[in-house]
LOVOTOR-233993 format. One record per residue: residue in one letter; residue number from 1; x negated, y negated, z of N, C-alpha, C, O in turn. Coordinates in steps of 0.001 Angstrom, whole numbers, plus 500000, padded with zeros to 6 digits. Each point is the difference from the previous one (the first is absolute). Layout:
REM LOVOTOR-233993
 residuo num    n_x    n_y    n_z   ca_x   ca_y   ca_z    c_x    c_y    c_z    o_x    o_y    o_z
       A NUM      X      Y      Z      X      Y      Z      X      Y      Z      X      Y      Z
...
//
This chain:
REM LOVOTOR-233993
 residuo num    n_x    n_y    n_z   ca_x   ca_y   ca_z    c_x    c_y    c_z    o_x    o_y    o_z
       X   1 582504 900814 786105 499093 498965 499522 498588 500258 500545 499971 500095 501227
       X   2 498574 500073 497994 499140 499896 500632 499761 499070 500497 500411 498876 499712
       X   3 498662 501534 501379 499527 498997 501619 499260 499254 499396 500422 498872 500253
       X   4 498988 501076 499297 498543 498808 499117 501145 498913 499314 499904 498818 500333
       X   5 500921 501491 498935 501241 499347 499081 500719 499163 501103 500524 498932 499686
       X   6 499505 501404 501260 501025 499094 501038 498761 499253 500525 500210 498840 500355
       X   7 499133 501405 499701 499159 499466 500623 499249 498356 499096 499334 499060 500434
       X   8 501269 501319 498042 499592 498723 499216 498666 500924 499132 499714 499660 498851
       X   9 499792 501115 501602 498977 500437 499036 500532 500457 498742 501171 500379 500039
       X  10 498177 499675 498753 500637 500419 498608 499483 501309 499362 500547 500639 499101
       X  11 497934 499721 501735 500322 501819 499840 500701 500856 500719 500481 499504 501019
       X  12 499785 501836 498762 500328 500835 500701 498759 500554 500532 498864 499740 499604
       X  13 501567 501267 501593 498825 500604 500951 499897 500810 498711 499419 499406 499092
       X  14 500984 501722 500655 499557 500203 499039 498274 499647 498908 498994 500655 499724
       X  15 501571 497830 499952 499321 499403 498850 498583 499476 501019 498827 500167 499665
       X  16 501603 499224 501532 498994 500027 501034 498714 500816 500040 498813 499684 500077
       X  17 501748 501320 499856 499126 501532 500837 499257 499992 498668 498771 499922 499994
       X  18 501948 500156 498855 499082 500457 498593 499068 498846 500221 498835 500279 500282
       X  19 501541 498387 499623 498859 499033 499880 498878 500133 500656 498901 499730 499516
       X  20 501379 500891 502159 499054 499859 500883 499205 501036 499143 499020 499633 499350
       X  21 501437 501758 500651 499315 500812 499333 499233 500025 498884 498868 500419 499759
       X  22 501969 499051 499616 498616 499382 498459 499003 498977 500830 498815 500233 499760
       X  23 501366 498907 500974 499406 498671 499949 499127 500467 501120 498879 499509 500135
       X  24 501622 501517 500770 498634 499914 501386 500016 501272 500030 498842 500371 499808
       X  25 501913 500602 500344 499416 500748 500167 499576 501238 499236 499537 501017 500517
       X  26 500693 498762 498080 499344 499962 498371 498994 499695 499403 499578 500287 498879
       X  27 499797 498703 502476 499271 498767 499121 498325 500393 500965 499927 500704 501007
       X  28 498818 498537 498238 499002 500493 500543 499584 498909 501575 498897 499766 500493
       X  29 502190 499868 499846 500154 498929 501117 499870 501177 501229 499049 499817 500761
       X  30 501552 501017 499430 500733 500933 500803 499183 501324 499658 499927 500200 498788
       X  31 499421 500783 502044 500018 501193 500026 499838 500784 500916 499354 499628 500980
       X  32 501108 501489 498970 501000 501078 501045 499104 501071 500012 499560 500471 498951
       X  33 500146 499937 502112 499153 500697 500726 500942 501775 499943 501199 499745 500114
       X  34 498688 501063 499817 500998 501322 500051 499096 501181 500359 498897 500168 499479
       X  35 501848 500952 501800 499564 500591 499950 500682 501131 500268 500337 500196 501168
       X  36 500034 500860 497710 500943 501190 500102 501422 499169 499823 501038 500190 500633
       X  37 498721 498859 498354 501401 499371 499454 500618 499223 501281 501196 499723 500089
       X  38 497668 499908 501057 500678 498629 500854 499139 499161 500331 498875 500217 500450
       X  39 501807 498461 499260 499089 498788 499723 499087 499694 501476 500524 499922 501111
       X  40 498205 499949 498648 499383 500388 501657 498984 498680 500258 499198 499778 500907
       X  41 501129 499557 498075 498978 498346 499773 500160 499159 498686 500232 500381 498853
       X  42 499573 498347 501662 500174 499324 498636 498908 498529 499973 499627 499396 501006
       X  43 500001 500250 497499 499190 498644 499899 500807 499055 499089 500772 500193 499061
       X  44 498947 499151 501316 500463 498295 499184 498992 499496 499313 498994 499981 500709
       X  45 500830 499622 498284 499135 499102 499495 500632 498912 498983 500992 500020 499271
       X  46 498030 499044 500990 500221 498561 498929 499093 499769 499142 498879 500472 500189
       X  47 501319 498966 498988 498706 499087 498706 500168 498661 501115 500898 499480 500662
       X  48 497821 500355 499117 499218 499045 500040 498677 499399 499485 499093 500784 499721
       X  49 500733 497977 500140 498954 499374 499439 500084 500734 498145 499220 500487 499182
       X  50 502051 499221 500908 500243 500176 498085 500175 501717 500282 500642 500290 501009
       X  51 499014 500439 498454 499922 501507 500439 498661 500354 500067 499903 501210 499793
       X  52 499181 498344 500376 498536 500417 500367 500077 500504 501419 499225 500856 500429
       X  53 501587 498674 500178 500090 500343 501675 501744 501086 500229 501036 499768 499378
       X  54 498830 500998 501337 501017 500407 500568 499844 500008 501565 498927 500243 500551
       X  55 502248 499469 500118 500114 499702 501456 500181 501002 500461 500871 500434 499246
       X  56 498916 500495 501641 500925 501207 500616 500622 499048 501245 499469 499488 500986
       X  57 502191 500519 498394 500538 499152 501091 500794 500848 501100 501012 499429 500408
       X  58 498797 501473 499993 500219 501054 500829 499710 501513 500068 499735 500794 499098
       X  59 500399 499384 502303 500176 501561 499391 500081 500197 501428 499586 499382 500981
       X  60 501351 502111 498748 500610 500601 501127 499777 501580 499836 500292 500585 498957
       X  61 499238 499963 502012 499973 501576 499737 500160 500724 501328 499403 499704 501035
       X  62 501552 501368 498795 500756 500607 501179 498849 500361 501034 499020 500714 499787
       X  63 501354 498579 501467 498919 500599 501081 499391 501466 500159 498926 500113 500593
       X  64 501785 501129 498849 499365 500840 500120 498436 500440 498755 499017 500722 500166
       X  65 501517 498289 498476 499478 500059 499281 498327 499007 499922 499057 500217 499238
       X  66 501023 499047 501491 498919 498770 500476 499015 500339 500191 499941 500891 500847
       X  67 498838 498692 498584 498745 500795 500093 499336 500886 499804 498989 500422 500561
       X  68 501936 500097 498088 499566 501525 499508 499799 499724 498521 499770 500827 499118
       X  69 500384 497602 500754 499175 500072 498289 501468 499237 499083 499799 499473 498906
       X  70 501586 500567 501695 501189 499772 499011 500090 499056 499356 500367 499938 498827
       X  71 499227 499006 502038 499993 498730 499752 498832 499903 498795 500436 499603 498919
       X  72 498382 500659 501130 498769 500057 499238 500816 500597 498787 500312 499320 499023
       X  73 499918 501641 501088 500201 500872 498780 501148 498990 498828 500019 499992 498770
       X  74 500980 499112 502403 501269 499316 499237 499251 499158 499387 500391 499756 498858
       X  75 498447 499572 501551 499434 498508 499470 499114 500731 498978 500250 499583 498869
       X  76 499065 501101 501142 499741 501160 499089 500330 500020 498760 499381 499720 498973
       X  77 501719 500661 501244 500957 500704 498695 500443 498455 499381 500390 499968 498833
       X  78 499567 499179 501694 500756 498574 499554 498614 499675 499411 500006 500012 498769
       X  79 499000 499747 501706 498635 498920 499511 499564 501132 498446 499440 499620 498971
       X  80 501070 501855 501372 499474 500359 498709 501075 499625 498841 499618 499356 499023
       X  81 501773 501072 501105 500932 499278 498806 499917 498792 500369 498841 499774 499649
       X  82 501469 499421 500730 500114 498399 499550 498475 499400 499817 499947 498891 499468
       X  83 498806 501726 500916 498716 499440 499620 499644 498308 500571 499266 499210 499407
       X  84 501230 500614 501458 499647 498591 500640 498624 500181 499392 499381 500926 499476
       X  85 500324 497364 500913 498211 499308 500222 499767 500164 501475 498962 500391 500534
       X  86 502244 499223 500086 499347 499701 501084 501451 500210 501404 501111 499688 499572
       X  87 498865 500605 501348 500846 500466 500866 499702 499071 501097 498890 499810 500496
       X  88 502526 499476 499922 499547 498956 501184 501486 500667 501042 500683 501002 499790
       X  89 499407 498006 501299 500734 500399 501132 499778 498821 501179 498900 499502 500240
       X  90 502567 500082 500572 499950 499186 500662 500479 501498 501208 500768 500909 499684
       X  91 498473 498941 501759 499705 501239 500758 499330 499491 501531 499054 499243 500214
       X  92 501789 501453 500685 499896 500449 501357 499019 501360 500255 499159 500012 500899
       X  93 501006 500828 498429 500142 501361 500071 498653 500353 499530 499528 499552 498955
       X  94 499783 501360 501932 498511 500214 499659 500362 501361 499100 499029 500522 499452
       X  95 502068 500004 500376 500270 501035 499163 500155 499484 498114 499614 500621 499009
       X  96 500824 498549 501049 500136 498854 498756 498589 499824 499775 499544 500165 498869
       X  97 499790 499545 502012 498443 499584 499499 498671 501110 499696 498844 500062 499583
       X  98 502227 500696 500940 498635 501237 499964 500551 500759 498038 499328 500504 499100
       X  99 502085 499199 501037 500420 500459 498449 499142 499256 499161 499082 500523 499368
       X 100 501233 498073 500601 499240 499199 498856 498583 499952 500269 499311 499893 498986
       X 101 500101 500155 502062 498749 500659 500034 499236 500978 499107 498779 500011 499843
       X 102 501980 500684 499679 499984 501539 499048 499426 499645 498684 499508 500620 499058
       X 103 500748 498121 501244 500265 499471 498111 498600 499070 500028 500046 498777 499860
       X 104 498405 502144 500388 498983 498785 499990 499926 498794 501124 499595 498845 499870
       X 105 500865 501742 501115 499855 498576 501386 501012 499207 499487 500369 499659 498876
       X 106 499927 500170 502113 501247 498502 500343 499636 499026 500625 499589 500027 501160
       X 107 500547 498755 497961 499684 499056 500744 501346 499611 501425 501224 500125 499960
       X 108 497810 499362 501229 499061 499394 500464 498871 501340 499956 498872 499859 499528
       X 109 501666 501548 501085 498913 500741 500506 498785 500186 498541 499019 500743 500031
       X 110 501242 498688 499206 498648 499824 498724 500168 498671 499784 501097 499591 499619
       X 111 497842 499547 500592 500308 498693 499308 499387 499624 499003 499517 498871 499911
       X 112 500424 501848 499359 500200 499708 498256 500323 498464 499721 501115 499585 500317
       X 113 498298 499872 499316 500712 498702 499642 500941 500099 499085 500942 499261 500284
       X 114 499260 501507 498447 501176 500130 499040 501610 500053 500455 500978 499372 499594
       X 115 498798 502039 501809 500733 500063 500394 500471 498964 501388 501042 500158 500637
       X 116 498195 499056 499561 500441 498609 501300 500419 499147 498631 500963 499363 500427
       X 117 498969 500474 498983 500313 499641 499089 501459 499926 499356 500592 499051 499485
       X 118 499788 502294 500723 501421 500573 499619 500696 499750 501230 500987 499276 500128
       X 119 498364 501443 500861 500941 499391 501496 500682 498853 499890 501199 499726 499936
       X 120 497160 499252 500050 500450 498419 500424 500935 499220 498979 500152 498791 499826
       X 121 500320 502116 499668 500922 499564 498456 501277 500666 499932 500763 500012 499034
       X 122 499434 500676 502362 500925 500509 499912 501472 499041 500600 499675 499172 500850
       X 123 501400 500844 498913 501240 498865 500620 499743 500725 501324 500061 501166 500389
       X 124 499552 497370 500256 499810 499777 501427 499249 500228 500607 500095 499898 501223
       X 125 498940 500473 498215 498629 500419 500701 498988 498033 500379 499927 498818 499663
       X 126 499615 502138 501158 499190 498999 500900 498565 500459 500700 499838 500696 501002
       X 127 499224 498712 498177 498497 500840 500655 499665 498802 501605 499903 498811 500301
       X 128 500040 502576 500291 499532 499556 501011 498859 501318 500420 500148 501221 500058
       X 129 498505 497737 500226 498620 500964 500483 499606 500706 498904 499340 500996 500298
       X 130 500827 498842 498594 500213 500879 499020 500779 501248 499576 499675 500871 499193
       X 131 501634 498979 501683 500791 501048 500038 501187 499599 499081 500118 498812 500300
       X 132 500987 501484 498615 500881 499329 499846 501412 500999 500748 500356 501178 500026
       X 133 500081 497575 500477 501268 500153 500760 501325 499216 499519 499981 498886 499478
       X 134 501589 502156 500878 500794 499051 499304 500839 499569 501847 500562 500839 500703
       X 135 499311 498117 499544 499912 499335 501911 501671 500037 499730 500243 499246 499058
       X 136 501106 501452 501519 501093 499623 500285 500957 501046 498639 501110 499823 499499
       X 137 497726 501360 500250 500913 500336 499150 501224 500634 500218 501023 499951 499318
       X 138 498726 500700 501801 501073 500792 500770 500838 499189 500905 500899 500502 500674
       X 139 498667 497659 499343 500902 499920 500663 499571 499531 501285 498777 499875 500069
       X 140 501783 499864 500845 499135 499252 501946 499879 500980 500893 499115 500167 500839
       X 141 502123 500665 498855 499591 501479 501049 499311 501404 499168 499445 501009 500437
       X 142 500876 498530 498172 498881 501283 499386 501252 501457 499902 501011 500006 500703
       X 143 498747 500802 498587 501051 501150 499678 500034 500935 501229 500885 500532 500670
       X 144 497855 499437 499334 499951 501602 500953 500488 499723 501835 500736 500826 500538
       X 145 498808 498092 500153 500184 500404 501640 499145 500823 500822 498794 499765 500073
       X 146 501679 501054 500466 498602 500596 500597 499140 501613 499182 499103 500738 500407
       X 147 501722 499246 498335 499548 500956 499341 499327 499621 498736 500246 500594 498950
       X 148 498602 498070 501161 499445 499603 499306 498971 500348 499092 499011 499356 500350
       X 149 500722 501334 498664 499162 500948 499528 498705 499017 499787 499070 500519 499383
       X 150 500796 498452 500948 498710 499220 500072 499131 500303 501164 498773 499905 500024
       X 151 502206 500563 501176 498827 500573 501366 499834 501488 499649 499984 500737 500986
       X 152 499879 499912 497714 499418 500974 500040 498486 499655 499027 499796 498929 499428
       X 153 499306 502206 500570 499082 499591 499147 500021 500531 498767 500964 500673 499635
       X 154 497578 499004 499270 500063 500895 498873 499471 501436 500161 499127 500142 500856
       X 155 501207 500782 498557 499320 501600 500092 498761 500069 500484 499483 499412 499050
       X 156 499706 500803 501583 498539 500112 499856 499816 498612 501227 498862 499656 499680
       X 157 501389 499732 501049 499839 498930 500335 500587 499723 501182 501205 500230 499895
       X 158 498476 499339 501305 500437 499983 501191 500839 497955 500476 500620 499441 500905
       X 159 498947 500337 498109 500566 498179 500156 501200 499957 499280 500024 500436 498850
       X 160 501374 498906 501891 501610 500124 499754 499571 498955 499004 499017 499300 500243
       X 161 501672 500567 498656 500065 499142 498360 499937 498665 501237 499005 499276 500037
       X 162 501932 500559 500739 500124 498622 500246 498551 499218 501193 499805 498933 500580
       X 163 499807 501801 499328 498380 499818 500669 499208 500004 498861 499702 498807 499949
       X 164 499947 501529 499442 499394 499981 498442 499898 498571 499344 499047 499256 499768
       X 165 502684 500630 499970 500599 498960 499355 500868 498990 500911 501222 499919 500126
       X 166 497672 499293 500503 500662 499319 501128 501606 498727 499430 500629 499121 500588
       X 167 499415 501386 498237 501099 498791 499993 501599 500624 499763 501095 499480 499789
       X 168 498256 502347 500414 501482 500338 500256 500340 500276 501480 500828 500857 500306
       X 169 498571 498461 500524 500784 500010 501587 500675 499096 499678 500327 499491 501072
       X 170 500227 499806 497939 501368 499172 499909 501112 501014 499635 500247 499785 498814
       X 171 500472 501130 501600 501034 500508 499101 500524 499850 498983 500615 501005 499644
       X 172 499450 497879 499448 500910 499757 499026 498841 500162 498753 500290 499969 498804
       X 173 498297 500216 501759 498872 499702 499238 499760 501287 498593 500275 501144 500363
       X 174 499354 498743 498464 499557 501451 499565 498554 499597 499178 499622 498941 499498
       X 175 499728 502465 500611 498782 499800 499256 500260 500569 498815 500369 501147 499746
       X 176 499348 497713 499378 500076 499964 498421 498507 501276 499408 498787 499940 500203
       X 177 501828 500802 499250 498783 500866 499229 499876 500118 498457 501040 499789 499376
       X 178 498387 500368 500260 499105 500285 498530 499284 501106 499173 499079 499545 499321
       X 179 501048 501328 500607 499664 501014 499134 499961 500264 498854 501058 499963 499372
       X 180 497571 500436 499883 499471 499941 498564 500866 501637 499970 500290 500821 500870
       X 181 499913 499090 497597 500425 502187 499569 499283 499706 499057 500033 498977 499316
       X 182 499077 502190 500586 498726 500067 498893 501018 501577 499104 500653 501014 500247
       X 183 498827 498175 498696 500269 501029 498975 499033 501210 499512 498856 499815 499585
       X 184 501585 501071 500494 499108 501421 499821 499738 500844 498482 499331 501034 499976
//
């Protein structure tokens, strides 16, 4: 008897795995980073704000690979097929900000009003100082612990994100960003 079937579920693993596969990791939600046929990073993204906006709701790329462009190149290859308006992100990580940076300044570090605009409109955002922040997104102790990628800084720049952006010395805190993609 399959295990899913005893279990009360009504697919098989089987029928499972195909779904996931059509549905995520098929789908333009999910994409897979490869290099010499092994998967070495990956991004998430969402629609938001109707599909004028896409979220990059993660991304992970193998420590040896970090800082040599992979990540750039994945958001890259996504902003040119799917053609967003506009690229946002809820973010700790001065590596996250220096990506959407790429794309015409990111708000806060450009304050564009269009784009504070998009921030402060984003679910859960909260301007504070003119910064928008989403306060408790991660939570009371925050994801990371003492490997917080907010006490590092951005490229070029000697001040840790969370000195910058004083409202992520809360851990659970993230800074909401905004990025225009201009069409060429």
């Amino acid at each position: 008897m399959n295990r899913l079937a005893s279990l009360g579920f009504e697919q098989t693993e089987a029928e499972m795995y195909q779904d996931t596969k059509d549905h995520v990791l098929d789908s333009d939600q999910i994409q897979l980073g490869y290099v010499n046929g092994e998967l070495k990073g990956f991004a998430l993204y969402s629609s938001c704000i109707g599909s004028l906006a896409v979220e990059l709701v993660g991304i992970a790329i193998e420590p040896k690979y970090q800082g040599r462009g992979f990540g750039g190149r994945l958001l890259a290859h996504y902003v040119s097929s799917e053609q967003p308006d506009y690229l946002t992100a809820y973010t700790r990580n001065p590596s996250t900000v220096g990506l959407l940076n790429r794309y015409n300044g990111t708000f806060p570090l450009n304050r564009d009003e269009e784009l504070a605009l998009m921030a402060e409109n984003m679910n859960g955002a909260e301007l504070v100082d003119g910064v928008a922040y989403h306060i408790g997104r991660y939570g009371q102790d925050g994801l990371y612990g003492v490997n917080d990628p907010a006490n590092r800084s951005l490229k070029g720049d000697n001040t840790p994100l969370k000195e910058r952006f004083p409202k992520l010395s809360d851990p659970g805190s993230a800074l909401v960003l905004a990025a225009k993609v201009d069409r060429f």
